[in-house]
MARSETI-293711 format. One record per residue (C-alpha): residue number from 1; x, y negated, z negated; residue in three letters. Coordinates in steps of 0.001 Angstrom, whole numbers, plus 500000, padded with zeros to 6 digits. Layout:
N
+-----+--------+--------+--------+------+
! seq !     px !     py !     pz ! type !
+-----+--------+--------+--------+------+
! NUM !      X !      Y !      Z !  ALA !
...
+-----+--------+--------+--------+------+
***
This chain:
154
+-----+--------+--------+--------+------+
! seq !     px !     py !     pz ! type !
+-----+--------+--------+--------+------+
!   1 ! 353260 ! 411752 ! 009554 !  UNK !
!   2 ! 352960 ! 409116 ! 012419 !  UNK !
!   3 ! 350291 ! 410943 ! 014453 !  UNK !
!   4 ! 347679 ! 409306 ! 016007 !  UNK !
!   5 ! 344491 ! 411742 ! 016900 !  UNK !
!   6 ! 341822 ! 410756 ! 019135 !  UNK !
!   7 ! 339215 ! 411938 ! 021539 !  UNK !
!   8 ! 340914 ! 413227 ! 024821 !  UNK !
!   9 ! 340212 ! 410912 ! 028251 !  UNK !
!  10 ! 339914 ! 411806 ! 031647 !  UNK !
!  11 ! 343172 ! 410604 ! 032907 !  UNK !
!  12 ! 344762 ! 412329 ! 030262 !  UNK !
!  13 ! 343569 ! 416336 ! 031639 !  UNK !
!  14 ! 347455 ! 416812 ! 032880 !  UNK !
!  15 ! 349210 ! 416050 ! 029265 !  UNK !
!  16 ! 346699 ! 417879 ! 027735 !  UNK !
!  17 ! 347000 ! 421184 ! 030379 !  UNK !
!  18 ! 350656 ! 420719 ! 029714 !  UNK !
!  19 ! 350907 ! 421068 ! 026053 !  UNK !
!  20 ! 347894 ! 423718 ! 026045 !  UNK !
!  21 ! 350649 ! 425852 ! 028750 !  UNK !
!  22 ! 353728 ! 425210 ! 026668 !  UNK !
!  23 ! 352415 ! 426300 ! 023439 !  UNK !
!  24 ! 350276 ! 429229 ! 024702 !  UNK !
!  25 ! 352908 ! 430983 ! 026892 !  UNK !
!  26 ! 354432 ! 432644 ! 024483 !  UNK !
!  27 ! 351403 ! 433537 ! 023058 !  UNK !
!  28 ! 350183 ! 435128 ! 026092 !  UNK !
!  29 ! 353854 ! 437125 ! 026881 !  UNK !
!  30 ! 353344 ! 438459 ! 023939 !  UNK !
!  31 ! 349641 ! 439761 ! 024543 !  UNK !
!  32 ! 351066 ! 441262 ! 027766 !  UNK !
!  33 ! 349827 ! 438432 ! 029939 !  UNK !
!  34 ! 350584 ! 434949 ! 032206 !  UNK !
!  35 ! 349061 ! 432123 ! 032303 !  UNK !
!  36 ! 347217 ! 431971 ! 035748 !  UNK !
!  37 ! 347437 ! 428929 ! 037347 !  UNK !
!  38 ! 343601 ! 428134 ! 037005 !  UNK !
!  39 ! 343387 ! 428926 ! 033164 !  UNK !
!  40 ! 342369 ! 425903 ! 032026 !  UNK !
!  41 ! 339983 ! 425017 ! 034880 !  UNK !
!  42 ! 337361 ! 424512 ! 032078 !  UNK !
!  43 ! 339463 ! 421402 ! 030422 !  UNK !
!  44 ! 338326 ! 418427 ! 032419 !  UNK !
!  45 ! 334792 ! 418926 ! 031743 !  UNK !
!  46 ! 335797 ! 420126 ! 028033 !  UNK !
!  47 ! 337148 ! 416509 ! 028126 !  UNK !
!  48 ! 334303 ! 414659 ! 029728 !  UNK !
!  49 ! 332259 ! 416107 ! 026824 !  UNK !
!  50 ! 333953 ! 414890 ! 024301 !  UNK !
!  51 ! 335067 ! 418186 ! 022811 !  UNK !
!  52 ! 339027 ! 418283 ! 023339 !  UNK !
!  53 ! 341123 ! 416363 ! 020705 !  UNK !
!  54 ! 344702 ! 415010 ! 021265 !  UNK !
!  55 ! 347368 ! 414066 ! 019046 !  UNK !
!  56 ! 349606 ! 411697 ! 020111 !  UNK !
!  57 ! 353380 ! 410642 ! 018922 !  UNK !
!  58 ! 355597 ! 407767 ! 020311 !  UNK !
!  59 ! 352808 ! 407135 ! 022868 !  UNK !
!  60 ! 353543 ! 411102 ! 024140 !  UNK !
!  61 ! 350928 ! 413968 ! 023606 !  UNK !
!  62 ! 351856 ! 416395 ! 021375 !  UNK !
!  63 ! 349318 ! 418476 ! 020383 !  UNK !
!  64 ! 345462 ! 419440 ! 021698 !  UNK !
!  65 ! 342752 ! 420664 ! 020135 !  UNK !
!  66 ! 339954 ! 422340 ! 022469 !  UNK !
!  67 ! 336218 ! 422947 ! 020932 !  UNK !
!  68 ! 332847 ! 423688 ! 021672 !  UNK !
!  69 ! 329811 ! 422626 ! 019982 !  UNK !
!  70 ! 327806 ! 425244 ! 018336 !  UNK !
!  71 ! 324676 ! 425006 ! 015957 !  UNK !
!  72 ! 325936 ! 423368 ! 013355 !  UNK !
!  73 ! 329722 ! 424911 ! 014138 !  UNK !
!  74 ! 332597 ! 423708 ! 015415 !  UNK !
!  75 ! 334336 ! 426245 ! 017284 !  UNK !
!  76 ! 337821 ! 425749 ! 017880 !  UNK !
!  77 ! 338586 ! 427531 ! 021309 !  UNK !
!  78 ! 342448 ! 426279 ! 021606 !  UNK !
!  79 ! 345033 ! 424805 ! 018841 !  UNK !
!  80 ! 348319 ! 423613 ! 020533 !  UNK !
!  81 ! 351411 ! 422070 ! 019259 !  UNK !
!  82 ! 354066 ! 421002 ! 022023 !  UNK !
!  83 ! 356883 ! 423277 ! 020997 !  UNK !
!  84 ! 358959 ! 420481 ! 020200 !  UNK !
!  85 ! 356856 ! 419269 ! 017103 !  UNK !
!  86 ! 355944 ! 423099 ! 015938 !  UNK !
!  87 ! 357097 ! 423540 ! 012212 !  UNK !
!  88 ! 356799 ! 419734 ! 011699 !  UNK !
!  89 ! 352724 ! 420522 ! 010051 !  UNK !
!  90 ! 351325 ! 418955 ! 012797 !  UNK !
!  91 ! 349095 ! 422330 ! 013468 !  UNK !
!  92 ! 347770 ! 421509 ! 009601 !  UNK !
!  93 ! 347477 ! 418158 ! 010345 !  UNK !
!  94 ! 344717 ! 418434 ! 013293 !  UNK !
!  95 ! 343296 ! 421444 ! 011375 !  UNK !
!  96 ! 342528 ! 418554 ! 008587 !  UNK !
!  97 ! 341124 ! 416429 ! 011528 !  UNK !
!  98 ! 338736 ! 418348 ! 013394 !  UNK !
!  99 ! 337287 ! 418979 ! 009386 !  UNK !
! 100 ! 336654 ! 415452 ! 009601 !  UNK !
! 101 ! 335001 ! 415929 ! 012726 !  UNK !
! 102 ! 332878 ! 418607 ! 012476 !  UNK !
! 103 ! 331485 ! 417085 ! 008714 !  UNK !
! 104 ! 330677 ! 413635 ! 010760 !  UNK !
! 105 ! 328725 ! 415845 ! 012675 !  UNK !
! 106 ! 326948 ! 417288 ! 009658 !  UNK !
! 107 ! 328281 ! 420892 ! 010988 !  UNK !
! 108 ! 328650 ! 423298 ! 008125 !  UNK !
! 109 ! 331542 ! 425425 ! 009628 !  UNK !
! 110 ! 334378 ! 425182 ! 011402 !  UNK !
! 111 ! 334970 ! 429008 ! 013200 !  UNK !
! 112 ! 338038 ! 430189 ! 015861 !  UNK !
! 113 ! 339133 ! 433749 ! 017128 !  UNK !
! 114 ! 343093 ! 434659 ! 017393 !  UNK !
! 115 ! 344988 ! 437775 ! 018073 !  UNK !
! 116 ! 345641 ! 440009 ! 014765 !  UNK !
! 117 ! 348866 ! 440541 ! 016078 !  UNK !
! 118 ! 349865 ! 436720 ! 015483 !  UNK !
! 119 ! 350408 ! 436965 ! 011879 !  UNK !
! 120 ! 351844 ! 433436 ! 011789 !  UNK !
! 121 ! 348511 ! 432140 ! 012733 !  UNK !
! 122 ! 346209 ! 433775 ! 010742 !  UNK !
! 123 ! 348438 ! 432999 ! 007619 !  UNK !
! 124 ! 348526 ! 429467 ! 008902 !  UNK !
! 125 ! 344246 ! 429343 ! 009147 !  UNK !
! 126 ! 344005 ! 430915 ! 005810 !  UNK !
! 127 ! 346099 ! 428484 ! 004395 !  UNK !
! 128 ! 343636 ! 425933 ! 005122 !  UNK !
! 129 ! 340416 ! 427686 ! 004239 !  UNK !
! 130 ! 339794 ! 429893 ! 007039 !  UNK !
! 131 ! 338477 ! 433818 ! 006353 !  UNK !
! 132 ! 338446 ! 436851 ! 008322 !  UNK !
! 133 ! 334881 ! 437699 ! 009076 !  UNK !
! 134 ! 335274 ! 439971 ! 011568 !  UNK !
! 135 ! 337772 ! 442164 ! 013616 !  UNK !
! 136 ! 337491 ! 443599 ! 016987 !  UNK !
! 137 ! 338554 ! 443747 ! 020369 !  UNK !
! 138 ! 338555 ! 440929 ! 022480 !  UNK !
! 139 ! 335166 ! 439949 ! 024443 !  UNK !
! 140 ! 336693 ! 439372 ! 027948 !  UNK !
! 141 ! 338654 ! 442640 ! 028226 !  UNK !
! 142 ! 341509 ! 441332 ! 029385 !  UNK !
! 143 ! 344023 ! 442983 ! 027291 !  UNK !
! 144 ! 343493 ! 445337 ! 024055 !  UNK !
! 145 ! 344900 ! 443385 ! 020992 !  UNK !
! 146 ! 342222 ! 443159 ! 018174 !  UNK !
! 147 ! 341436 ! 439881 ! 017594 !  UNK !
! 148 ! 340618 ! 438280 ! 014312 !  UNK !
! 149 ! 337217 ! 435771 ! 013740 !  UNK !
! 150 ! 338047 ! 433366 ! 011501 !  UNK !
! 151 ! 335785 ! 431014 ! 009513 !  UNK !
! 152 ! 335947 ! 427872 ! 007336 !  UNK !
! 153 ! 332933 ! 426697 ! 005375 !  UNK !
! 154 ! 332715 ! 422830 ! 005317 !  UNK !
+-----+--------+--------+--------+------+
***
């Protein structure tokens, strides 16, 4: 695979809110919801703290990966693939990154939440290590798919 991946920069917010919208729509159509226009408000100063995670192809950004620091956990809030590189294992391949980030942090797991109903995705996060600790509705209420937690023990 010829991806590069790399820390996200500044100047870089409107590639990265791009790929995060393109990948998530259809995702969120089929929890019943749109993407508001301020959704990903949060990402520049997700990027300033060093905590979103880009792939890059052909000098174009393909994929993002959004976390948050926890105690000794990296929690992966968003994994996006433009939808032109899904199916190539480019979601496995920054899976197999952001392990290599959170163990040169010295975190001991890697954790993420998705909708149940996305059976594609929890297959996909099982595949690489990731089990279901917990099932529930989601925390912000929003809509009333139960949501998988998901964790992967470094």
């Amino acid at each position: 695979m010829s991806f590069i991946f790399r820390a996200a920069q500044s100047a870089e917010c409107a590639d990265a809110d791009r790929v995060l919208r393109a990948a998530f729509t259809p995702y969120m159509h089929r929890l019943g919801r749109e993407i508001p226009a301020d959704y990903y408000k949060w990402l520049p100063a997700s990027i300033e703290r060093g905590d979103v995670f880009l792939a890059e192809k052909d000098g174009r950004i393909v994929g993002v990966a959004a976390t948050e620091r926890r105690k000794a956990e990296l929690f992966l809030d968003r994994l996006a693939v433009d939808p032109a590189q899904q199916g190539t294992g480019l979601g496995r391949w920054l899976l197999q990154r952001l392990d290599e980030v959170a163990c040169e942090r010295g975190d001991r797991t890697v954790s993420l939440v998705t909708a149940e109903m996305m059976h594609h995705l929890v297959k996909l996060y099982g595949s690489h290590g990731f089990e279901i600790v917990h099932r529930g509705p989601p925390d912000h209420g929003r809509d009333a798919h139960t949501r998988v937690h998901m964790v992967k023990r470094l």
